[in-house]
C-alpha positions in Angstrom: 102.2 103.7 67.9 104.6 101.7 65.3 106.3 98.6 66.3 109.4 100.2 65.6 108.2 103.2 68.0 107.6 100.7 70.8 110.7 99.6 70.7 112.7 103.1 70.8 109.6 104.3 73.5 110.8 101.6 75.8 114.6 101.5 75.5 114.1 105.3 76.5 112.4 104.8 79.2 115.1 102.1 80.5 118.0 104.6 79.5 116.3 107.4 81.7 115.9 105.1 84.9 118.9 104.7 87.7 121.4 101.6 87.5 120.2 99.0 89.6 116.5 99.8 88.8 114.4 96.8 88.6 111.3 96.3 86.4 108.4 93.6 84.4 106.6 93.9 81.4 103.5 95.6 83.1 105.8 99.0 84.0 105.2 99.6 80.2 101.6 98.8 79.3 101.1 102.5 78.8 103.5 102.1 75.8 102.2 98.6 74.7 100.4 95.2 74.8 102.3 92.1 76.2 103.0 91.1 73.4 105.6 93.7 71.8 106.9 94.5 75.1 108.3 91.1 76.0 109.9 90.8 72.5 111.2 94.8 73.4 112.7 93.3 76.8 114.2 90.4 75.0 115.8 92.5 72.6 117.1 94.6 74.7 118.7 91.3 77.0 119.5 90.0 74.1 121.6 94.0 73.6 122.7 93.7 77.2 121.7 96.9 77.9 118.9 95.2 80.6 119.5 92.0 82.9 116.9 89.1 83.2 116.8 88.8 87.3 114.2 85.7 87.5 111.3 84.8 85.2 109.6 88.0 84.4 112.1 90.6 85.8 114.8 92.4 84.9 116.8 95.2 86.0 119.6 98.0 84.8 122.8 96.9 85.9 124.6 98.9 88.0 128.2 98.7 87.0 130.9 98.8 90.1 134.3 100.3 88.9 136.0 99.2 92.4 134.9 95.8 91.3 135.5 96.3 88.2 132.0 94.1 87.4 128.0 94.5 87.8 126.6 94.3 91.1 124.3 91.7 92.4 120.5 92.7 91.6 119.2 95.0 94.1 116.7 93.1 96.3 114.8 96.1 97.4 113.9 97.0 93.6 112.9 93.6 92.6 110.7 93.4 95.7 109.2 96.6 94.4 108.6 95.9 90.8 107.2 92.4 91.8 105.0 94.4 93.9 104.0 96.8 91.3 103.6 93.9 89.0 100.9 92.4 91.5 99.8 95.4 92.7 100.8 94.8 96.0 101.4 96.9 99.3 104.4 96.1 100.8 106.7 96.9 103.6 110.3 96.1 104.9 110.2 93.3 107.7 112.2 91.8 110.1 116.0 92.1 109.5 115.3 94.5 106.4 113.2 96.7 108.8 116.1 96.8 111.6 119.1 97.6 108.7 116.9 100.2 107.2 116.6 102.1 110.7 119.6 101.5 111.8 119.0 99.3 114.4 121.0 96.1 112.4 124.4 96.0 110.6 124.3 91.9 109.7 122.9 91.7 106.4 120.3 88.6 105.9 120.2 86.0 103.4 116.3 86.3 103.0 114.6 90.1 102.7 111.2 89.7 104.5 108.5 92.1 103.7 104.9 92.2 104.8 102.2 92.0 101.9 98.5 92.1 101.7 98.8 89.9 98.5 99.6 86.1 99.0 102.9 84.5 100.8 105.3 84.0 98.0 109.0 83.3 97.9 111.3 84.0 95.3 114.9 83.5 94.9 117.6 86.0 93.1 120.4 83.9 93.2 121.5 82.9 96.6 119.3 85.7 98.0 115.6 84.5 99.5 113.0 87.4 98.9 109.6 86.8 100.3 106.7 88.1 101.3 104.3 87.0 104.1 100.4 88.0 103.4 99.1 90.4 106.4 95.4 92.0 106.9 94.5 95.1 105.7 94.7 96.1 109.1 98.6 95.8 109.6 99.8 97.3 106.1 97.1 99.6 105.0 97.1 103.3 106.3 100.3 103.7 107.0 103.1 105.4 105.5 106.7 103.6 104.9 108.1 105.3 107.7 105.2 104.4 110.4 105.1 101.0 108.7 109.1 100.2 109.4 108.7 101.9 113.0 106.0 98.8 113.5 107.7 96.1 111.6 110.9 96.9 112.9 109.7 96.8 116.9 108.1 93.6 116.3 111.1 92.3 114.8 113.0 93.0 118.2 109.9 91.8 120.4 108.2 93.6 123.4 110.9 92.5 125.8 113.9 93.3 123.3 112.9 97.3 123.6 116.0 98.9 125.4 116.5 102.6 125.7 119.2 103.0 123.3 117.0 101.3 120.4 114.5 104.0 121.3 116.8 106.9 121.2 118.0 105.3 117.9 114.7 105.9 116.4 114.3 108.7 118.3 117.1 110.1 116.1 117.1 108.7 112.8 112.8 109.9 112.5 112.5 113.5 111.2 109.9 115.6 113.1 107.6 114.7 110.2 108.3 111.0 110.3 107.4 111.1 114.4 103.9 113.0 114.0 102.3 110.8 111.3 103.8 107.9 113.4 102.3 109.4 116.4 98.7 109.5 114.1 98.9 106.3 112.4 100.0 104.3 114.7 96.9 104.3 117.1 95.8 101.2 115.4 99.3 99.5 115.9 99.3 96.8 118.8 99.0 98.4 121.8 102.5 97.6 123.3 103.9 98.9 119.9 102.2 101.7 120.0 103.3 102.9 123.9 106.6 102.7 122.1 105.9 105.0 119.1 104.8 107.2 122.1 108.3 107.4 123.7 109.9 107.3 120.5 108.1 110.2 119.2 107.0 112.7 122.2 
């Protein structure tokens, strides 16, 4: 492919994604080397059709017309594409895990997810994003939902558990959700998995 075709392959690509989708260079090493797509990115900064986040990131601003002005980068989406970037597993943790089920309204300055690459912390403005390195055992094998179930139960603590927490997940879990929870999380810490047991029977 042409220089010139690089460029237009990329900006296509961008134009086709969601506002507030995040992204690095390595999303489009199918298209081309390192080289021509950090001087595509640039460009396209430089166009302001694409944001530079932190060193090595960007994302499509999402514009807010009650605001009248961008939005803030999506944390979730950079956590994503960093993970993509380092081919990473991740998972919502903590606070994340509790908003995300419902379980949490307060919205934390630092979005914690579980990794099985190495602790890292990054900072998106006055927003903390890290990631805390866990076995093989705790992240891989299960799906996002059995995953936030976990993370978000741990977050509380074994004594934290009430009933209405457990009829909140009882009730934001489709029947799906529940019977790979119920399969997966057999390996879980025991305590955690008794609750997946009343959560999802």
């Amino acid at each position: 492919m042409l220089r010139p075709q690089y460029f237009s392959a990329i900006k296509n690509r961008i134009k086709k994604m969601k506002p507030g989708s995040a992204f690095t260079a390595t999303d489009f090493f199918d298209i081309a080397d390192t080289d021509p797509v950090n001087k595509a990115l640039s460009r396209l900064q430089e166009e302001r059709m694409i944001r530079r986040v932190m060193q090595g990131v960007y994302d499509k601003p999402e514009y807010s017309e009650l605001l009248q002005e961008y939005a803030a980068p999506q944390a979730n989406k950079i956590a994503e594409a960093l993970a993509r970037k380092f081919n990473w597993t991740i998972s919502p943790a903590g606070d994340i895990a509790l908003n995300i089920l419902h379980l949490s309204t307060q919205v934390p300055n630092t979005w914690s997810y579980i990794s099985d690459g190495a602790n890292r912390k990054f900072l998106i403005g006055s927003t903390k994003l890290e990631f805390i390195h866990r076995t093989n055992r705790e992240i891989s094998g299960y799906s996002q939902s059995t995953s936030l179930i976990i993370q978000a139960l741990k977050a509380i603590g074994r004594k934290g558990v009430t009933k209405d927490i457990l009829l909140t997940l009882k009730a934001n879990l489709t029947q799906k959700e529940k019977k790979r929870a119920l399969k997966e999380g057999k390996t879980a810490t025991a305590w955690v998995y008794q609750y997946i047991k009343q959560i999802c029977n």
